[in-house]
C-alpha positions as CSV (number, residue, x, y, z in Angstrom):
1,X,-64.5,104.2,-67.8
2,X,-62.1,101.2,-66.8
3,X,-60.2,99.3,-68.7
4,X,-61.3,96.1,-67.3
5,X,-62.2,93.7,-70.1
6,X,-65.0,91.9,-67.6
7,X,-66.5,95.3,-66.4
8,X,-70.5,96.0,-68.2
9,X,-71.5,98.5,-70.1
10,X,-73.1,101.3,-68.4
11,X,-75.7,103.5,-69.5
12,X,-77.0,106.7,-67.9
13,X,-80.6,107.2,-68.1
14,X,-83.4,109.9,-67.5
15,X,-86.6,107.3,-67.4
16,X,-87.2,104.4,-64.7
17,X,-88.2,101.9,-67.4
18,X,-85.9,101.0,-70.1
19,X,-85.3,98.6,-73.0
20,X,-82.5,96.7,-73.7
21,X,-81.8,94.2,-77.0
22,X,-78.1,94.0,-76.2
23,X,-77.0,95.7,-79.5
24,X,-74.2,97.8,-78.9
25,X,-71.9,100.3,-81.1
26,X,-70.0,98.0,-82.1
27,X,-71.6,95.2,-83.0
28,X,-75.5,95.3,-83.1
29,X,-76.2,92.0,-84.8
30,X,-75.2,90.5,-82.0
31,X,-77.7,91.4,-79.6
32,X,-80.2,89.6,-77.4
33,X,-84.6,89.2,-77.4
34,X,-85.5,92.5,-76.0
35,X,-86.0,93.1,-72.6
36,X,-88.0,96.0,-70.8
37,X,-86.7,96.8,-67.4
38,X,-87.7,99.0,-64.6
39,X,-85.5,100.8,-62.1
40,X,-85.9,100.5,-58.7
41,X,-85.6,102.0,-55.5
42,X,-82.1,101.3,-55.7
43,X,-81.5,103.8,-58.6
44,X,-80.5,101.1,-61.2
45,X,-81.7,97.6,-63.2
46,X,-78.9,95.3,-64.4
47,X,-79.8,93.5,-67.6
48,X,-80.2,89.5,-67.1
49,X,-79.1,88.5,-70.8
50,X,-76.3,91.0,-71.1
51,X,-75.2,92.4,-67.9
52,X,-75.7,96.0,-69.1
53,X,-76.5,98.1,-66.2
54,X,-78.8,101.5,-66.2
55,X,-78.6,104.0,-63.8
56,X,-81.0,107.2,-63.4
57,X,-79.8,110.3,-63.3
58,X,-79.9,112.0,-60.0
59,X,-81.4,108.5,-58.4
60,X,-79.4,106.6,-55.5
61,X,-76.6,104.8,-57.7
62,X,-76.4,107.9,-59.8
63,X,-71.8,109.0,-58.6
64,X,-72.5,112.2,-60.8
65,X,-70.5,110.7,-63.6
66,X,-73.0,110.6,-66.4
67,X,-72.7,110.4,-69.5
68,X,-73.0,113.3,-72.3
């Protein structure tokens, strides 16, 4: 992970269509509507409200650095 301050979260994932409300571990309240988004051909959907990005394991974007 970087220590950039501007840089989105990023979340590895095992399903093409995903949900995202913005909560995160640190602060959930602070969240957005939720959005359902679906992966592409391009291995990964960025999240309009928060910038969150999802990428499918073993897809296109996937750099073999998932997550546990």
């Amino acid at each position: 992970m970087t220590d950039d301050p501007f840089t989105p979260e990023i979340s590895y994932v095992t399903m093409a269509r995903v949900a995202c409300d913005g909560a995160s571990e640190i602060s959930p309240a602070l969240g957005h509507p939720r959005v359902y988004l679906q992966i592409d051909e391009k291995g990964y959907v960025d999240c309009g409200y928060c910038d969150k990005r999802f990428i499918l394991k073993g897809g296109p974007a996937d750099q073999g650095t998932s997550e546990a």
